[in-house]
N, C-alpha and C positions, 0 to 999 in steps of 0.2 A: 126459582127456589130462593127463598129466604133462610136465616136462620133466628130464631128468635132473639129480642133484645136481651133475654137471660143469658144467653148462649156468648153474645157478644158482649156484655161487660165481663162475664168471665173470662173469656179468652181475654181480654183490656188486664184484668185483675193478675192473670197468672203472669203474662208479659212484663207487667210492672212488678211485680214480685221478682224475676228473674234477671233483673238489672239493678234491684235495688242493694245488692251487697252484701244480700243473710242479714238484714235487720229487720224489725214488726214494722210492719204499715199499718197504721188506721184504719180503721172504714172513713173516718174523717177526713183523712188526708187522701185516699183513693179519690171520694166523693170532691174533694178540691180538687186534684189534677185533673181527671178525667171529665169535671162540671155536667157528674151524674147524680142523681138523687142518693140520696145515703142510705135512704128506707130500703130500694133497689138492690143496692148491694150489699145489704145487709143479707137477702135473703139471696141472692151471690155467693158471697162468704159464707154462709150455712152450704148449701149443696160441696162448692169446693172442698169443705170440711169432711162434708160425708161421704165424699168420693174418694177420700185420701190425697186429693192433694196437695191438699194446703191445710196450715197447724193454726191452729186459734189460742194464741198464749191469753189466757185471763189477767183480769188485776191491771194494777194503777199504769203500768208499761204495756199493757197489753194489748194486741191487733193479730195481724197474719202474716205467716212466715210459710216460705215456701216446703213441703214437707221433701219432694224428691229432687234428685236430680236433674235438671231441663235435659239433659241429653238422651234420657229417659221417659220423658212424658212424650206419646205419639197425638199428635194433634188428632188423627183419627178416632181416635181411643178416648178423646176428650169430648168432641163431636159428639159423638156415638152416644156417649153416657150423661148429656145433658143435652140433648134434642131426643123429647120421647118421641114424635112421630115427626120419622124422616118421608112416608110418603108424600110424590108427587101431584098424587092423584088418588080417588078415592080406591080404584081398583087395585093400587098398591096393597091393600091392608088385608089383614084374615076375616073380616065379615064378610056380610053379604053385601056385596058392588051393587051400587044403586045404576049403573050404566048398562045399556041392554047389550051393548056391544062386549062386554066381560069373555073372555075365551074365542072368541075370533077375532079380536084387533091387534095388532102388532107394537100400537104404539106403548100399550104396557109392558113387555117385556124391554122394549128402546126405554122406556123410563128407567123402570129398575136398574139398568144396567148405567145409565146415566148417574143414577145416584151412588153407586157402586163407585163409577169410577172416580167422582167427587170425593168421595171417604176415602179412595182408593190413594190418591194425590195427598190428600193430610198426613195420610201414613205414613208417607214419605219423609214428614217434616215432624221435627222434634221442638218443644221450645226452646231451646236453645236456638234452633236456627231462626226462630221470629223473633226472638232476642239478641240475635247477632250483630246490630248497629248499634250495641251497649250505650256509647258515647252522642250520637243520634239522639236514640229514645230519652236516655236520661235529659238530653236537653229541653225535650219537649216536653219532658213533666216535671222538669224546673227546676232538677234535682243538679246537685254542687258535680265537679267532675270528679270521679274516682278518685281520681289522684290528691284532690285536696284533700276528700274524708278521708284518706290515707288505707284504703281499703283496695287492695293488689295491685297488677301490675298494670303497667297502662298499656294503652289498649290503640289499633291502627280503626280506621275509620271505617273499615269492613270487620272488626271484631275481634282481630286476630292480636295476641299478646306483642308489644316490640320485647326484643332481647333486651335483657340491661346489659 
């Protein structure tokens, strides 16, 4: 099982959005860290948009800002709603199965339930928790540390706030 390249800058997109601070990103600046096509994530940033999860400020300052809460977004629920078709096989689907074996093989309900529990495991996890190595990630996409942009507390290297 794969997920689509759609699927996967998205999920890159909202990751990045949930460490950057609550300020707009670019598609420009997305397309520079991530050294993905801009065209690509434009049409990214469309879907994110009309899924509700992400905000598209217009005008001269304008990119995307994350709309909800990371502790709140279930990566299954993200999955879900931008992979239209999660079958494994054709006999997953509601037409007619081109396979003769359809209704007496066992390996399709072992699939379904394979995929189930894949979705099943996302659920588990919120962005926030893929966004948990704040300090990590932000290095890797190049970005200054928290602490300089003067944007909250700082942070231990598994994610968690130090006490001041």
């Amino acid at each position: 099982m794969r997920l689509t390249v759609h699927t996967d800058y998205a999920l890159r997109v909202l990751m990045t959005l949930a460490v950057v601070d609550d300020r707009v990103v670019t598609i420009d600046e997305l397309a520079r860290r991530h050294r993905v096509s801009k065209n690509h994530l434009m049409k990214v940033a469309q879907t994110l948009v009309a899924l509700g999860l992400v905000q598209g400020v217009r005008g001269r300052a304008g990119g995307l800002r994350l709309k909800g809460d990371p502790q709140q977004i279930r990566m299954g629920a993200v999955v879900r709603a931008l992979e239209g078709d999660m079958r494994l096989v054709e006999c997953l689907g509601d037409g007619p199965a081109a396979c003769v074996f359809t209704g007496t093989c066992r390996l399709t309900r072992a699939l379904a339930r394979a995929v189930e529990a894949f979705l099943s495991e996302l659920d588990k996890l919120t962005l926030a928790d893929l966004a948990g190595l704040r300090p990590a990630m932000r290095e890797r996409l190049g970005l200054p540390d928290a602490s300089v942009e003067g944007a909250g507390a700082a942070e231990r290297e598994d994610g968690t706030p130090i006490p001041s």
